[in-house]
Structure formats: structure tokens, C-alpha cells
C-alpha positions as CSV (number, residue, x, y, z in Angstrom):
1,X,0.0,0.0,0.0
2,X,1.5,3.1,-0.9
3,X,1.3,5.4,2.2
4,X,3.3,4.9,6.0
5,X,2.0,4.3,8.7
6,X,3.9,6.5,11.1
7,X,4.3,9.5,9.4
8,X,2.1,12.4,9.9
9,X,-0.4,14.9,7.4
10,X,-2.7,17.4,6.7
11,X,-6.0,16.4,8.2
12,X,-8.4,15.5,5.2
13,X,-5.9,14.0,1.9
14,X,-6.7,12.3,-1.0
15,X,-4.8,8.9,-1.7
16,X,-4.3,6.2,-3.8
17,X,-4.7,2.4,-2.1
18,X,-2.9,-0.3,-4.1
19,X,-3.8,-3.7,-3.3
20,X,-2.1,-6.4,-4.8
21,X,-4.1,-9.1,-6.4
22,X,-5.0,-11.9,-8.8
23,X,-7.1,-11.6,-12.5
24,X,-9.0,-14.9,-12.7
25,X,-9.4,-15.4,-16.8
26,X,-10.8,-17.9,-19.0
27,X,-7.7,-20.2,-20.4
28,X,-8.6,-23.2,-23.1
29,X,-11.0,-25.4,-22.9
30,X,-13.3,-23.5,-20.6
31,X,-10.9,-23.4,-17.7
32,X,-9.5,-20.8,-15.7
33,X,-6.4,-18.8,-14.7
34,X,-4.4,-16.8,-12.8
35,X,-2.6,-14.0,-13.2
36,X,-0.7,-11.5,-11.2
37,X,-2.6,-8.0,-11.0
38,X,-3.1,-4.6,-8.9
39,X,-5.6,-2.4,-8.1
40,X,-5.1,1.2,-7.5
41,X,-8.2,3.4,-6.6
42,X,-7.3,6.6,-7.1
43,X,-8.5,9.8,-5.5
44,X,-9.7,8.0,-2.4
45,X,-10.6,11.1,0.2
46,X,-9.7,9.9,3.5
47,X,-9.9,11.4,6.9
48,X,-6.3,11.7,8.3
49,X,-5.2,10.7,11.7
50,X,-2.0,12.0,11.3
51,X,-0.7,8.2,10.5
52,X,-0.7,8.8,6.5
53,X,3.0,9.3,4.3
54,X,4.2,11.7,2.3
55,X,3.8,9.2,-0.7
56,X,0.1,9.0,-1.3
57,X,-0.3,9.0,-4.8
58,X,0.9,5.4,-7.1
59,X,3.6,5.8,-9.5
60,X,2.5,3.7,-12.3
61,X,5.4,1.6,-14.2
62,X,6.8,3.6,-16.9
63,X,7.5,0.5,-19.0
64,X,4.8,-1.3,-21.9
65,X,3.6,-5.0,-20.0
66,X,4.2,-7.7,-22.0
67,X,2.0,-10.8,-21.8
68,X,3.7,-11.9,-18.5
69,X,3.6,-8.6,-16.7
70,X,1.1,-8.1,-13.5
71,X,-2.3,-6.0,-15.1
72,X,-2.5,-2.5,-13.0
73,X,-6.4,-1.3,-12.6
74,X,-7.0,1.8,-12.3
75,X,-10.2,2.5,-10.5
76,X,-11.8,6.0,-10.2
77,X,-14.8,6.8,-8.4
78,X,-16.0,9.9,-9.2
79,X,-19.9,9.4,-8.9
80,X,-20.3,7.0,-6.0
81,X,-17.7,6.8,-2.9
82,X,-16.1,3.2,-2.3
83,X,-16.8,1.6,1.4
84,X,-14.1,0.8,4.0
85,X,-11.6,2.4,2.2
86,X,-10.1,3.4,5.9
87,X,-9.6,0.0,6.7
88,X,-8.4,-1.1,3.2
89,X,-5.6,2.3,3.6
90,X,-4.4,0.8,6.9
91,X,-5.2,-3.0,7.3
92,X,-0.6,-3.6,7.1
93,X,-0.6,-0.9,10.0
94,X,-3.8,-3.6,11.6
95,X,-2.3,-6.4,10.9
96,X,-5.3,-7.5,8.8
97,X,-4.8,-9.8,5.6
98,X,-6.5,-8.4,2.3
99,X,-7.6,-10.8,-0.4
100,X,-8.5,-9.1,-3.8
101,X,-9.8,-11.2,-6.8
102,X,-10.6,-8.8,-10.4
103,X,-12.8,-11.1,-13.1
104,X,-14.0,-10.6,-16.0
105,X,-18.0,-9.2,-15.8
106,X,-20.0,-9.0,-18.9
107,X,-23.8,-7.9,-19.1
108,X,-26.4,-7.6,-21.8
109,X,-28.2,-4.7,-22.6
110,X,-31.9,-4.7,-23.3
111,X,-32.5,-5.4,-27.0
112,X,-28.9,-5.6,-27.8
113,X,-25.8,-8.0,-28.4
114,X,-23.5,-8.8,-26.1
115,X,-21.1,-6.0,-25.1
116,X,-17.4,-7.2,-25.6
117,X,-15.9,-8.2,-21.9
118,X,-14.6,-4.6,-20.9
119,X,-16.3,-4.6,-17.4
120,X,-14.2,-6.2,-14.5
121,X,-15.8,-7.4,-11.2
122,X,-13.3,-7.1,-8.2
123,X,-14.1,-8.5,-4.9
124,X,-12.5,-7.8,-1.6
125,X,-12.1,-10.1,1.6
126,X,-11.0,-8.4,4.7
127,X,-9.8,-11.0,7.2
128,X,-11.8,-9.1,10.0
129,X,-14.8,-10.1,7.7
130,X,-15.6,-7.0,5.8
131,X,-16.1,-8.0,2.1
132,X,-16.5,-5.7,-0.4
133,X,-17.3,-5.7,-4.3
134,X,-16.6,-3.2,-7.3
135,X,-18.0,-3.4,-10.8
136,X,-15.4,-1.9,-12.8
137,X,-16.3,-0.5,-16.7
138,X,-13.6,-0.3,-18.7
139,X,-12.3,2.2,-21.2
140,X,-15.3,1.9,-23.6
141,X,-16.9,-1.5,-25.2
142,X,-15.6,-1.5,-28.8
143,X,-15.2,-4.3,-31.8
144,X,-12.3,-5.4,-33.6
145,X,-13.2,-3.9,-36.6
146,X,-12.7,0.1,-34.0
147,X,-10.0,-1.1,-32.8
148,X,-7.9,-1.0,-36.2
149,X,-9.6,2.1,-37.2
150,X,-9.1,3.8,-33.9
151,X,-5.0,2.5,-33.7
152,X,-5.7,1.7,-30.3
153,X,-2.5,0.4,-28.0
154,X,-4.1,-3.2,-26.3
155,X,-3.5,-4.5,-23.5
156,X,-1.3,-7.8,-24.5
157,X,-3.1,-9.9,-21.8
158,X,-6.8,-8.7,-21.9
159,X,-6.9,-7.2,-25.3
160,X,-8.3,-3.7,-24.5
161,X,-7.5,0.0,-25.0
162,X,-4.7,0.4,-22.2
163,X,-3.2,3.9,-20.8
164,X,0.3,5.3,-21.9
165,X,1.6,3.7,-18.8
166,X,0.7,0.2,-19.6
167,X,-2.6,0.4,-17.0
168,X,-6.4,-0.1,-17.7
169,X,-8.3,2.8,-16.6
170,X,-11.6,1.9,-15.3
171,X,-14.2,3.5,-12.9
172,X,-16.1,2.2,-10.5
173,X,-19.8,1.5,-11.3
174,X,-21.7,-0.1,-8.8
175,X,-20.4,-1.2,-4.9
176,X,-22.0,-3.2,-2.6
177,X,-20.5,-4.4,0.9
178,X,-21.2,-6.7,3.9
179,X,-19.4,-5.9,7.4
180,X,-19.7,-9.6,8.5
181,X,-19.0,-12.8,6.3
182,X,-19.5,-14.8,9.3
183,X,-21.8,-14.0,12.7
184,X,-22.4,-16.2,15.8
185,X,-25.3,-15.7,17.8
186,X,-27.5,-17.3,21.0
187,X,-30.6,-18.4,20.8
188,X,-33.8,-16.0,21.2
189,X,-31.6,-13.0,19.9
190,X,-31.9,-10.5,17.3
191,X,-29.1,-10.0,14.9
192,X,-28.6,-7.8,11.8
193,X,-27.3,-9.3,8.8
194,X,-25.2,-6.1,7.0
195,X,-25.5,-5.5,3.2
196,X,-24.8,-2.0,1.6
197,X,-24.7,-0.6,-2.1
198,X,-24.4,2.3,-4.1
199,X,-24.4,3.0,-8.3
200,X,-23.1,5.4,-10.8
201,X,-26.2,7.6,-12.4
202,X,-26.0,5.5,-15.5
203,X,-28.0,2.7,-13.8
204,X,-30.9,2.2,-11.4
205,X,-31.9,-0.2,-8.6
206,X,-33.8,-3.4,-9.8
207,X,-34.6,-5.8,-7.3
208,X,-33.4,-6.9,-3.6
209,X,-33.9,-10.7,-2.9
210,X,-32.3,-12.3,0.5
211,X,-31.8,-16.3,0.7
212,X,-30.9,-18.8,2.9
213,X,-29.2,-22.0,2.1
214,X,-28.7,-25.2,4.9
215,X,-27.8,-28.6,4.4
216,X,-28.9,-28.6,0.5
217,X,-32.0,-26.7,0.3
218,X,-32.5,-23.3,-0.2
219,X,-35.5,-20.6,0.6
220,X,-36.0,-17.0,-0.2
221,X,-36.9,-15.1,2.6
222,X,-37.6,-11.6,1.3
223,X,-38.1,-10.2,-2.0
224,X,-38.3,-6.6,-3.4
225,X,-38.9,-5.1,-7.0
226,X,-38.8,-1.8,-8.1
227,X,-42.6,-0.9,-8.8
228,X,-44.0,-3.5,-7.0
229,X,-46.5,-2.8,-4.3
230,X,-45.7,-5.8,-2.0
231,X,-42.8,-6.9,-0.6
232,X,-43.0,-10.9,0.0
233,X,-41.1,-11.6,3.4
234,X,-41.2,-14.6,5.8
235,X,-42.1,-14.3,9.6
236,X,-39.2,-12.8,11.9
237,X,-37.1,-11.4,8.7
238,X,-37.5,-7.7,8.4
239,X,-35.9,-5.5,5.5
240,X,-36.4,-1.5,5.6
241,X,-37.7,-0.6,2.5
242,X,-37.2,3.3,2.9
243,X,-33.9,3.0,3.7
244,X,-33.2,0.8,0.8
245,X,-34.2,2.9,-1.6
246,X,-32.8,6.1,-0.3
247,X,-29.6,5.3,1.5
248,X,-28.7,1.8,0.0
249,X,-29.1,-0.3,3.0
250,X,-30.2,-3.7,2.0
251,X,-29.7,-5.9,5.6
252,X,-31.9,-8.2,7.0
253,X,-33.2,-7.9,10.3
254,X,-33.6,-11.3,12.2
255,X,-35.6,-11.3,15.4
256,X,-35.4,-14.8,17.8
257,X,-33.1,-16.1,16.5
258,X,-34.1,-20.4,16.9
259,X,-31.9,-23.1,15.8
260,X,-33.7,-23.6,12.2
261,X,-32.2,-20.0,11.1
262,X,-28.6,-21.5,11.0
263,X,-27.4,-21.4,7.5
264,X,-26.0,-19.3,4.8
265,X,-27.8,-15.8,4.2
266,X,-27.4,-14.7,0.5
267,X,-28.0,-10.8,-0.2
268,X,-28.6,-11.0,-4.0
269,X,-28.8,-7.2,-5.1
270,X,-29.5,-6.5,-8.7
271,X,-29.6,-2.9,-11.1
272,X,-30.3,-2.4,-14.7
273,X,-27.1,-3.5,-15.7
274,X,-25.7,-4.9,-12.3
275,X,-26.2,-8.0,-10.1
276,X,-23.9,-8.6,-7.0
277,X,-24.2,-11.1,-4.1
278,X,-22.8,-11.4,-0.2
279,X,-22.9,-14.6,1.4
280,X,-22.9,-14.2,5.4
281,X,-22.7,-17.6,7.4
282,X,-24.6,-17.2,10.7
283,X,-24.0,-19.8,13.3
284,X,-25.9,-20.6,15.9
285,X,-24.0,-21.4,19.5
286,X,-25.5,-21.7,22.8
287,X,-23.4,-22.5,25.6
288,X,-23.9,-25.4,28.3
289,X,-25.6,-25.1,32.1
290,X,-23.5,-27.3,34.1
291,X,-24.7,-29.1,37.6
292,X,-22.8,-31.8,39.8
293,X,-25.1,-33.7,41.7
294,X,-24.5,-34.9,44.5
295,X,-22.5,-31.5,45.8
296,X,-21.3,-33.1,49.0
297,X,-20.7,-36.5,49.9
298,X,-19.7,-38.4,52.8
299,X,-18.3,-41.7,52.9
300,X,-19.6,-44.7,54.4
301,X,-16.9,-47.8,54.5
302,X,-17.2,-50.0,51.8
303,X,-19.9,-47.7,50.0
304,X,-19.6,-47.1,46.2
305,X,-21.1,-43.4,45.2
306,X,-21.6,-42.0,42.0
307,X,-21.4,-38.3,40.8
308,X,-23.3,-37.0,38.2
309,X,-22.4,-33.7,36.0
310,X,-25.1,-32.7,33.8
311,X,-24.8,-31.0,30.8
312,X,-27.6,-29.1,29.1
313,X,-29.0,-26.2,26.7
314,X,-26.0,-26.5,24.5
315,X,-25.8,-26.0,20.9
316,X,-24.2,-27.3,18.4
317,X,-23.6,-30.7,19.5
318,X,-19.7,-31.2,20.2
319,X,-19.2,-30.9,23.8
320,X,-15.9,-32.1,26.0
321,X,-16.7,-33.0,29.7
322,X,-14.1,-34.4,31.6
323,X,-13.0,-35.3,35.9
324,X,-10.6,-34.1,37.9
325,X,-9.4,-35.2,41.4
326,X,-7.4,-32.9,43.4
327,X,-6.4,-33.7,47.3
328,X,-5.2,-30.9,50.5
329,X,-2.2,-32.3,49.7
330,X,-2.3,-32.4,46.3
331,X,-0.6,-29.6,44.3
332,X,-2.3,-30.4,41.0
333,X,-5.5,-32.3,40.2
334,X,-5.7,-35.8,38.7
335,X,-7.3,-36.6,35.4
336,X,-9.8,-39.2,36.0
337,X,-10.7,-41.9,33.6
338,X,-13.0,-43.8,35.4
339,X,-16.1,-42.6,33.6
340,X,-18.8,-43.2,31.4
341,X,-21.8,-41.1,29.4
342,X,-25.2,-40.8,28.8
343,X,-26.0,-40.5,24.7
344,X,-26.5,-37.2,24.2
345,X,-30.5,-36.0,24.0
346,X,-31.8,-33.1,22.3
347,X,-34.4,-31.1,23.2
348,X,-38.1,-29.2,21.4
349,X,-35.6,-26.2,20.7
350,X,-32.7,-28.0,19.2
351,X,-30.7,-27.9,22.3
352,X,-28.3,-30.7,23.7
353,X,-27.5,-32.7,26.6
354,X,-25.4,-35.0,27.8
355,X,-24.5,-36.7,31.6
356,X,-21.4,-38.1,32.3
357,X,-21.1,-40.3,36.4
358,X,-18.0,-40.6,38.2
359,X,-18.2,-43.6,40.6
360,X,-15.5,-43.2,43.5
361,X,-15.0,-46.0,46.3
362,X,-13.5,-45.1,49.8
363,X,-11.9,-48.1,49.4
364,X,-9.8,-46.4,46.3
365,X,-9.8,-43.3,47.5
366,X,-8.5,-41.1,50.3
367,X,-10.6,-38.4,52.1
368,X,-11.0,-35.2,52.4
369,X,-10.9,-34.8,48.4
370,X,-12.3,-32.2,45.7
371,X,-13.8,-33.9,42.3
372,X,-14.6,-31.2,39.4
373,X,-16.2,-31.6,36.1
374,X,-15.0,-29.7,33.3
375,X,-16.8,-28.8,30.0
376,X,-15.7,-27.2,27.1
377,X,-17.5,-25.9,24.5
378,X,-17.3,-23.1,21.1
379,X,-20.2,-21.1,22.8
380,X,-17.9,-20.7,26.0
381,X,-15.0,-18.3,26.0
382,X,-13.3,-20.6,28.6
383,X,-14.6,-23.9,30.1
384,X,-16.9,-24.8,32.8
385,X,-15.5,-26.0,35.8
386,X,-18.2,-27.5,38.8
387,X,-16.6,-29.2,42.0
388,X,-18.2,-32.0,44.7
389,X,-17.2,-31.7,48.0
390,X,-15.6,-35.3,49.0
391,X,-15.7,-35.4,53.1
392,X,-13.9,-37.9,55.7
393,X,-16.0,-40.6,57.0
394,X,-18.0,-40.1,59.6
395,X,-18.1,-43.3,62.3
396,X,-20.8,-45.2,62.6
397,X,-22.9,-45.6,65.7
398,X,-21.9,-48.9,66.7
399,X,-18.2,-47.6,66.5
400,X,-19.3,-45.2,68.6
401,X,-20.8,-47.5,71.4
402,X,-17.1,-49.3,71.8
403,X,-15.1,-46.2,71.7
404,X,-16.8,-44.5,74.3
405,X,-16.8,-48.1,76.3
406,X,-12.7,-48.8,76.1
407,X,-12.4,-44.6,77.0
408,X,-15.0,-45.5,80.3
409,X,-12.8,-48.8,81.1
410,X,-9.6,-46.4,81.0
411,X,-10.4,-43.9,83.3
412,X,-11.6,-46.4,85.8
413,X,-8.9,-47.9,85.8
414,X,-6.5,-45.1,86.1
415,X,-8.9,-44.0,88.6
416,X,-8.5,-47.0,90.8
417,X,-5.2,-46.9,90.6
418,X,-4.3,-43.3,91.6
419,X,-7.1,-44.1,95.0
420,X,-5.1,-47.1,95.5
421,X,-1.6,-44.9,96.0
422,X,-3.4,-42.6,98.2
423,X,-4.7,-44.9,100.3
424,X,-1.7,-46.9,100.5
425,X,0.7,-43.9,101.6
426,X,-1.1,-43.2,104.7
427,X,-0.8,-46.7,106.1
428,X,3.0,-46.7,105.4
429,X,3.2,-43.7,107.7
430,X,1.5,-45.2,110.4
431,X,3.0,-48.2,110.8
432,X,6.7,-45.6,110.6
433,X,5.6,-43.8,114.0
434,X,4.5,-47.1,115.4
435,X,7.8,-48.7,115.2
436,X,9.7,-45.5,116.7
């Protein structure tokens, strides 16, 4: 990209972004290729936060391509503004990847022949998930028979009128953007799936039609025409038509969100000359409610007790649950794999859930002790971690009885003892003064 991003400016500067890219062309036999390629779009007016270089305008190569040189684009946009230009200037300086694929993009117009492939459609992918598209026109739509007459200096690769610099100059004719390519939502919420346009003048908004696509089947959920006085929409979908005709904002509003509204959301926008698509994945993720059951247990000699960790509400279906043991003396817990599982049910809302039992001897095991279960899961930013209480065992009432007998015998006999030194030391005495 050609600007730095340390170097300060003026506060409001128009630049040039180059983005470095690949021209996907018909080869032989109906096949495709790749070939190296830029696009530069010039003029872009960008609001300076003092992070923009001294070089912000693209030096084109001052050399004529050959077959094997990279094809520059040129892209002005002097009738409609391009979207996320911002992020396209400074997404080195973010650390964000750029992907930039320029196609060929032929239309027909109405009651004519098809117009000679000098329209280009290039498509952004941001790796935050902004994705963007441009329909490019090309220096004009002319035969073979004009471009003799006219002396015209082609491009060697695509065969069109090229600039004085080896570049095709084309301007941008239609844009349309998403902010998301991918969205992951609970269930019950409302979400708003983002899709944007904007044309030249020299065309006019068609139609608006959003799909959705799961597991092989496809349904339209809303669809708008120009002129038409009804706008065919399914229950919970929700498209602003006001907005879309005056501000170019085609998203789809999705309210309770369920489980069945997992898929792939097509935006299919369409003008007079003009069709574009964004595809927008929406995932559905709801994470787990974990109990242990029992919370506290106390030991009885040779008594076998099972815990139980359930698992429910979650969606999708992979789940991890796992045991740990960890002792007062202990400095890290034990993986446990004395287990076993339930097979996993699923509930009316899609939900899942799952119970996996620990059995744990006092035989086997010491006491005091601390058992946790540990779930993982993609709706959870870090896993679930539930402990049971493991307490020493308690005597029984018969062990009770002797112990407090055997204490009773002691003291007595200690007792009797002690009286029986008392007693004996004054008799000793006696018979001392009686011999004197």
C-alpha cells in the first residue's frame, strides 16, 4: 500500500490504495487462470489521523507490460464513494490480511448483443470479515473492426485499449458491501445481517432478494422489486424498505433467533445493468448449564457413590466434559478416567444434553478430596469447571458405642489406681511412727 504508517499529514488528503491481487481469466477449454494484477483506486478522500506518508499518490510503471507482466487497474470513483476504504488504507498498520480477486463481468443490454468483456468485477475479503465488491467499466466497449480504425495500443493480456503507462483505466460502477462474512449468535436474539450498495447515475436499482441455504435446500426469505406494491417476506425477517431505496441499505433484520435460522444468508442485489451477491454464514451457539449432583458426599466404608455432572442447553452438538481429582495435599488435580456417558439427548428447541457419572470407592480413594467436572464448548470463552465436596468418613454408631466403652474402662482404671496410691501412703506412715 502506498502510504506509511507513522508518518504524519494534513487532516483531510486524498490517496491512492494499491492492493495487490489476482485476474482470474478464461484459459482453453473453458478453464480458468491466474494471473498477477493490482488495483489502485485513485482519488480515495480519507480522513487523516496523522498516520498517513508523504507518498500517497501510485507511481505507475513507466514501461509497456508484456503478456507476463502483472495487469494494474486503475479505479476511479467519481460518482459513488467506495466503502471501507479506511480499513483497506491501513489494514498492514492492523495487521489485517487483504484478499482481492478482479474477473471478468459481462452484461447484456436490453434489446442488444453482447457487449465485448470490458467490465471487471473485483471482490475484496478483509480478514476481520468486511467484504467488499466493485464493478469496474472499462475504457469503452468497442469491436475489432474500431480497434484497427481507432489505432488503439491493447493490453497484450486482456486485449483492451490500455493507458500510456501500460494500466487499464476503469471506474467504479456499482459497490455493494457486507461488514460480516460470518456471525455467531445465542438463541432468542436478534441480529442484523449487514449488506450495503451504491451505483453510478448511468444505472438504477432493480430488485433486492435475500436467501438462505442449509444442508442442500435453499428458501428466499424476502423479495423486493422496483414498482412492486408488495414486498413478499417470511415471519421474523425484516428488510427497511425506505432505507433501501434512499440510503442503500439492504440488511436483513432477524428477530429470535431459533436453531432452524442456521445457514448461509445470501444478499442477491440486482440494477439495470448490475447483479452482486454477499454470502454471510450465521452460526448458531449456545453455551452449556453445568450441575454436579450430589454437591457433598460423605463416605460410608465399603460404600460405592456415583457423581453426576449434567450438561444441558448447548448447541451445536460437540461438547468435552471431563473429571478431575485434586487432594489438601495435592498440588495439581488428577485426570480421572473412570467414567462413562449418557448418549446425548436433544431437546423441542434443538438444544443438547449430555450426563457423564463418576463412581468413587472409599476403598480407592482417600478423604477429604475435591472432584470437578470440566466442560468445554465453542459457545464458552473458557470452560466450565463445577466441583463436589468429598468429606472424611463419619463413624458409625456402633463404632461409637465401643469407643466410648474402652475410654469408660480407661479412666476407671487409672482411677483405681491413683485411689489405691493414696490410700496406701497413709498406712505406710502409720506403721513408721509405730515402730519409733
Amino acid at each position: 500500500m502506498v502510504a506509511s504508517c507513522f508518518e504524519p499529514a494534513p487532516p483531510f488528503r486524498k490517496v491512492d490504495i494499491a492492493l495487490d491481487c489476482s485476474y482470474v481469466g478464461e484459459a482453453a477449454r473453458g478453464s480458468s487462470s491466474q494471473h498477477p494484477a493490482t488495483l489502485v483506486l485513485r482519488d480515495i478522500s480519507i480522513r487523516n489521523d496523522g498516520n498517513l506518508g508523504d507518498e500517497a499518490e501510485y507511481k505507475a510503471p513507466q514501461e509497456n507490460p508484456d503478456f507476463s507482466s502483472p495487469i494494474v487497474f486503475e479505479a476511479s470513483a467519481p460518482s459513488i464513494s467506495v466503502p471501507h476504504t479506511e480499513s483497506l488504507l491501513h489494514a498492514d498498520c492492523g495487521g489485517e490480511e487483504v484478499s482481492c480477486e478482479i474477473s471478468p463481468y459481462s452484461f447484456r443490454k436490453a434489446g442488444g448483443r453482447p457487449c465485448r468483456p470490458s467490465w471487471f468485477m473485483a471482490t475484496l475479503q478483509l480478514s476481520s470479515g468486511i467484504s467488499i465488491a466493485l464493478v469496474l467499466r472499462g475504457p469503452h466497449c468497442i469491436s475489432q473492426k474500431e480497434e484497427k480504425e481507432h489505432n488503439a495500443t491493447l493490453h497484450p493480456k486482456l486485449g483492451i485499449p490500455m493507458s500510456k503507462e501500460g494500466t487499464v483505466l476503469t471506474t467504479v460502477e456499482f459497490q455493494s458491501s457486507s461488514r460480516n462474512t460470518s456471525l455467531r449468535v445465542r438463541l432468542g436474539s436478534s441480529v442484523t445481517l449487514d449488506c450495503h450498495f451504491a451505483l453510478a447515475p448511468s444505472s438504477w436499482f432493480f430488485s433486492l432478494e435475500w436467501r438462505r441455504q442449509h444442508r442442500g435446500s435453499g428458501r428466499s426469505l424476502f423479495q423486493y422489486q422496483v414498482g412492486s406494491t408488495s414486498v413478499e417476506a417470511q415471519p421474523k425477517v425484516h428488510v427497511d424498505v425506505v432505507e433501501l431505496l434512499t440510503s442503500g441499505d439492504a440488511s436483513l433484520s432477524l428477530e429470535e433467533v431459533s436453531v432452524g435460522d442456521e445457514g448461509t444468508y445470501i444478499c442477491l442485489l440486482s440494477t439495470s445493468l448490475h447483479q452482486a451477491q454477499h454470502i454471510i454464514q450465521l452460526q448458531v451457539a449456545e453455551p452449556p448449564r453445568v450441575h454436579v449432583i450430589p454437591a457433598v458426599v460423605t463416605f460410608e466404608r465399603g460404600v460405592t457413590t456415583t457423581l453426576t455432572c449434567n450438561v444441558a442447553g448447548y448447541y451445536p452438538l460437540d461438547v468435552s466434559v471431563s473429571w478431575t481429582q485434586k487432594t489438601p495435599k495435592g498440588e495439581v488435580e488428577i485426570s480421572l478416567s473412570n467414567t462413562r456417558f449418557s448418549s446425548h439427548r436433544q431437546s423441542r428447541d434443538g438444544t443438547y444434553s449430555i450426563s457423564s457419572y463418576l463412581s468413587i470407592s472409599s476403598a480407592t480413594v482417600q478423604a477429604p478430596a475435591t472432584y470437578s467436572c470440566h466442560v468445554s464448548h465453542m459457545a464458552l470463552a473458557e470452560p466450565i469447571s463445577v466441583s463436589a465436596r468429598l468429606k472424611a468418613p463419619e463413624q458409625t454408631g456402633s463404632e461409637g458405642l465401643v469407643g466410648t466403652f474402652i475410654a469408660t474402662v480407661i479412666f476407671i482404671v487409672v482411677l483405681f489406681i491413683v485411689l489405691g496410691r493414696r490410700a496406701a501412703k497413709p498406712n505406710s506412715e502409720q506403721l513408721l511412727k509405730a515402730s519409733e
